[in-house]
N, C-alpha and C positions, 0 to 999 in steps of 0.2 A: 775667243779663248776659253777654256775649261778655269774655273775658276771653284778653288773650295771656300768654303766659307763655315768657319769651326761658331757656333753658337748659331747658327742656320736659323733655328725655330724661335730663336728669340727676337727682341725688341727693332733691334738697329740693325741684326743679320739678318729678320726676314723683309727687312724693307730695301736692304740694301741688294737681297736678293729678286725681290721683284723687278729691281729696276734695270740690274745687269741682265735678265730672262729678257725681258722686254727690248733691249740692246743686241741681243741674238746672241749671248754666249751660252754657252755652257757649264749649266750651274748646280753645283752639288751642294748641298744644305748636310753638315755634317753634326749632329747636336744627342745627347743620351737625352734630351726630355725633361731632364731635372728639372729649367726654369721654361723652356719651349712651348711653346703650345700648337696643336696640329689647325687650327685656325689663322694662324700667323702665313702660312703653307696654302693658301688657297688665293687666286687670284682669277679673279672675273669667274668667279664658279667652276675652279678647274682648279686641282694640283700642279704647280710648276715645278722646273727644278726634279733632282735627285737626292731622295733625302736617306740618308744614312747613319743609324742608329749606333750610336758610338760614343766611345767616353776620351777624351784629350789625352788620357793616361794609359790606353789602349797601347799593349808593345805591340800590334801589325799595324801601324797606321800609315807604313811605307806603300803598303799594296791600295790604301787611297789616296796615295799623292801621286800614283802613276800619271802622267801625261797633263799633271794638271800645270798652268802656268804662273798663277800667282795665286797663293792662298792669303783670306782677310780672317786673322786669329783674333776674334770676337768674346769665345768661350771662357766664363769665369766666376766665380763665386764675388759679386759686386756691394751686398749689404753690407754695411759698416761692423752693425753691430753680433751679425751672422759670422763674418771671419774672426771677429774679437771673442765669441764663446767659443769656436772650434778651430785654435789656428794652425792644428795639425792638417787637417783638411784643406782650411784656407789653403798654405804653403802648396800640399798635394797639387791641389787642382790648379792653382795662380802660378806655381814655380816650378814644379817638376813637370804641370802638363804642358808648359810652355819650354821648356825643354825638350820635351818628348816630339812637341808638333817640328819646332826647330829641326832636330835632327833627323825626324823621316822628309822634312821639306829639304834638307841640306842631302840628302843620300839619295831622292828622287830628281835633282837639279832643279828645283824649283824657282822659274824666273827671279821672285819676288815675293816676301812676306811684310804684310803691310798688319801691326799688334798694336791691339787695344788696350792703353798702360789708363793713367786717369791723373785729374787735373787734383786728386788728394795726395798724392805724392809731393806738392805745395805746401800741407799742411802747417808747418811749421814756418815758414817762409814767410818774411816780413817785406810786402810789398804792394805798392797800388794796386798795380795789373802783373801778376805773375808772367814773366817771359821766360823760353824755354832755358837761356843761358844762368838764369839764377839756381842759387846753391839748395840744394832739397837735403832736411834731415827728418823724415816722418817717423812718427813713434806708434800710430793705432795700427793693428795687423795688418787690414786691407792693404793701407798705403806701402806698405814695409814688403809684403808679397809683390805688388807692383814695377816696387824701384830694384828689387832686385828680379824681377823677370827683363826691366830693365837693363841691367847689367849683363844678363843672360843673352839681351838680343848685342849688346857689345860685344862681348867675347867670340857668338858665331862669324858676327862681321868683320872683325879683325883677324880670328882666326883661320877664316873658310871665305871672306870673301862673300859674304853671303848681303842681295841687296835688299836691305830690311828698314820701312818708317813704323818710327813708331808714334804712335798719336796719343795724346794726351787730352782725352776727355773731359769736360765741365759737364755741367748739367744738361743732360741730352732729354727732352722731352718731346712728346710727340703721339698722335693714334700710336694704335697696339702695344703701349704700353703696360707690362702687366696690371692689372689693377686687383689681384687676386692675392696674391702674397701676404707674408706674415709683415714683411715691410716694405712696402711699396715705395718708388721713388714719392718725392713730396707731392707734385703737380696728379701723380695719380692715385696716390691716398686722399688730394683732398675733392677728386675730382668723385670718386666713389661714393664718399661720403656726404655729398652733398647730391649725388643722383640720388641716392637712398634715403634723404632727406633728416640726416643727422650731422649735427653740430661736431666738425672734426677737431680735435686734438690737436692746437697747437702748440710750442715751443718757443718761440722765436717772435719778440712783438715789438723787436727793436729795428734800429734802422740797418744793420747791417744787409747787406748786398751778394748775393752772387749771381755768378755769369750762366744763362738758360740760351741753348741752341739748338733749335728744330732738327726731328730726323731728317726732315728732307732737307735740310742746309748740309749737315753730315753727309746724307748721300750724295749730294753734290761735290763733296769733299773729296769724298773715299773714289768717286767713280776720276776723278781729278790724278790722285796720288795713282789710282791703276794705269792709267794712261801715259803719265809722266813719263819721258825720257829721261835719260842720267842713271845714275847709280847714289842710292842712299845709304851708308854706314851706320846704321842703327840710327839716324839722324831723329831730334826730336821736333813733332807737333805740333802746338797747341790746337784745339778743335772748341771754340770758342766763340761769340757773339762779340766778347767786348763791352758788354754792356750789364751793370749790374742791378738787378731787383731783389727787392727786399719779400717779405712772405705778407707782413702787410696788405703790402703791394699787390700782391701775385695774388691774394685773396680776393680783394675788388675786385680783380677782371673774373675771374671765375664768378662771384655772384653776379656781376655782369652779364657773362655766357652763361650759365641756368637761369636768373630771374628768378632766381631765388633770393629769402631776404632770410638766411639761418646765421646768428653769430658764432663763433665757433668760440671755443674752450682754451684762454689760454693757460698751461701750465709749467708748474717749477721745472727750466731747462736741465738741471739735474737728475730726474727723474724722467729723461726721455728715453733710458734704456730699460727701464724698469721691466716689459714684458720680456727681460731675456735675463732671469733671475741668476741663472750662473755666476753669472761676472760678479755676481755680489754676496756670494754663499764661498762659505767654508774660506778658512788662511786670511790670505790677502784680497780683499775685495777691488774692484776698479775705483779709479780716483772720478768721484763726482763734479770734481771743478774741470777734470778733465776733459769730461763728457759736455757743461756748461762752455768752456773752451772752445770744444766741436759745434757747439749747435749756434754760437754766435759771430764766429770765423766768417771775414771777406773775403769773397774768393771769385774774383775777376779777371781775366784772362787777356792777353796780348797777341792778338792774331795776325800780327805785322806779317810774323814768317811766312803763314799758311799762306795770308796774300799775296806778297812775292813771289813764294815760290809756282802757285800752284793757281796764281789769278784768280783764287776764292773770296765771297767776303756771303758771312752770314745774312741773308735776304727774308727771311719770314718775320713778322711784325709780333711781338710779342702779346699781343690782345688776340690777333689772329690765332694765334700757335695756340692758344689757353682755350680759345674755341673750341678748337680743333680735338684737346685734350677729352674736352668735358663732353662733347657731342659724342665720339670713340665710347665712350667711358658708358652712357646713356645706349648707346645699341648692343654693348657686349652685357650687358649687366639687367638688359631688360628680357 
């Protein structure tokens, strides 16, 4: 099959592009580079794939959904506190470029669109393990751009017929993880930080818990949901392990995989947006309890559906996967 795959040069798109090239299809990497890196695009010392330098927001994107069969809409502005300073942008790229992708995959007959929504869309949701049927009211921008790109994949499906899952991400970790970023996910800020031999910045020294899922559990997800028979109506997700670790937690195995013995920095959870000074200049500043709210939030996942439907169950060991991160982290950075 011809398959697009919008955020191509990043994290989850260039893994999940390797493994569809390897499968024999035909694989276009569609990505403007913003978060991509052309290192993600190389596999066994050779470029795969067809990689095409574009932005989601692009009004020709009809003439690259020709012939293709099911697009995986990857591409998105994902930092918390990056959609909270600009969330004109955010919207742009999270709601109107998923619209855009939408309707050149609806006007080129496109099998199937299988979007990357996120398991923040939770946020407010008072629950053990979040399942996809519970009620979502998110208030921080990310999340708010998400549920209504959400709703966006509703309206195609109802209206046009169009067969669209949408997957709801928890914490995806894994190699090729940026680790270069102003905010890196957790597992690879603090994997950076400790190749480089500095005591990282933490927040979080409580017990709370969230749900971590290896890319290659993911790929195994995603190459699942391509495959599938049936028809999906915007149907929701979850992409989740079920299992939840505390940062504590998550630190020990990381000193573990370096052997290294640095303690890191814990600090006031309040002040964990602090290097994105906007939100706290001029009028109305951001609510600090808010922020303390986010950085102590459980957020663990119920992966009943995925397993039913699609015979998945998360299989990477979570000392294994932390390995895996920090070893990645050590050869890109050396």
């Amino acid at each position: 099959m011809k398959i697009l795959i919008t955020g191509g040069a990043g994290f989850i798109g260039s893994q999940l592009g390797k493994h569809l090239h390897r499968a024999g299809h035909e694989v276009v990497l569609f990505d403007n580079m913003s978060f991509g890196h052309l290192d993600n695009l190389i596999l066994e010392g050779a470029p795969f794939g067809q990689l095409v330098c574009k932005d989601v927001r692009d009004r020709d994107l009809l003439s690259d959904m020709k012939g293709v069969n099911t697009v995986f809409h990857l591409a998105g502005i994902a930092a918390l506190p990056v959609c909270q300073q600009d969330p004109s942008e955010a919207y742009d790229v999270n709601v109107a470029g998923v619209a855009n992708v939408l309707e050149a995959a609806r006007r080129a007959g496109v099998r199937r669109v299988i979007f990357s929504s996120t398991s923040a869309v939770y946020e407010k949701t008072k629950a053990e393990r979040f399942s996809e049927a519970d009620p979502i009211s998110p208030d921080l921008v990310y999340a708010c751009t998400k549920a209504a790109a959400e709703q966006l994949c509703d309206a195609f499906a109802v209206n046009y017929g169009m067969d669209i899952v949408v997957c709801r991400f928890f914490n995806v970790y894994g190699p090729h993880q940026d680790v270069t970023r102003t905010s890196p996910p957790f597992t690879s800020y603090v994997a950076r930080e400790l190749v480089m031999g500095r005591s990282p910045n933490l927040f979080n020294n409580s017990d709370a818990r969230r749900d971590y899922v290896h890319s290659d559990d993911v790929v195994d997800l995603l190459s699942r949901m391509l495959q599938a028979e049936g028809h999906f109506a915007a149907e929701r997700f979850n992409v989740c392990s079920g299992q939840g670790h505390s940062v504590p937690e998550l630190y020990t195995l990381f000193l573990e995989a370096s052997g290294k013995k640095i303690e890191p920095i814990y600090n006031d959870p309040r002040s964990y947006w602090d290097r994105y000074p906007a939100l706290f200049e001029q009028g109305m500043p951001l609510s600090r309890e808010r922020i303390t709210e986010e950085v102590f939030k459980n957020a663990i996942g119920n992966p009943d559906k995925s397993s039913q439907r699609f015979g998945w169950k998360a299989r990477r060991n979570i000392r294994e996967g932390i390995a895996s991160v920090y070893d990645d982290a050590k050869r890109r950075l050396s």
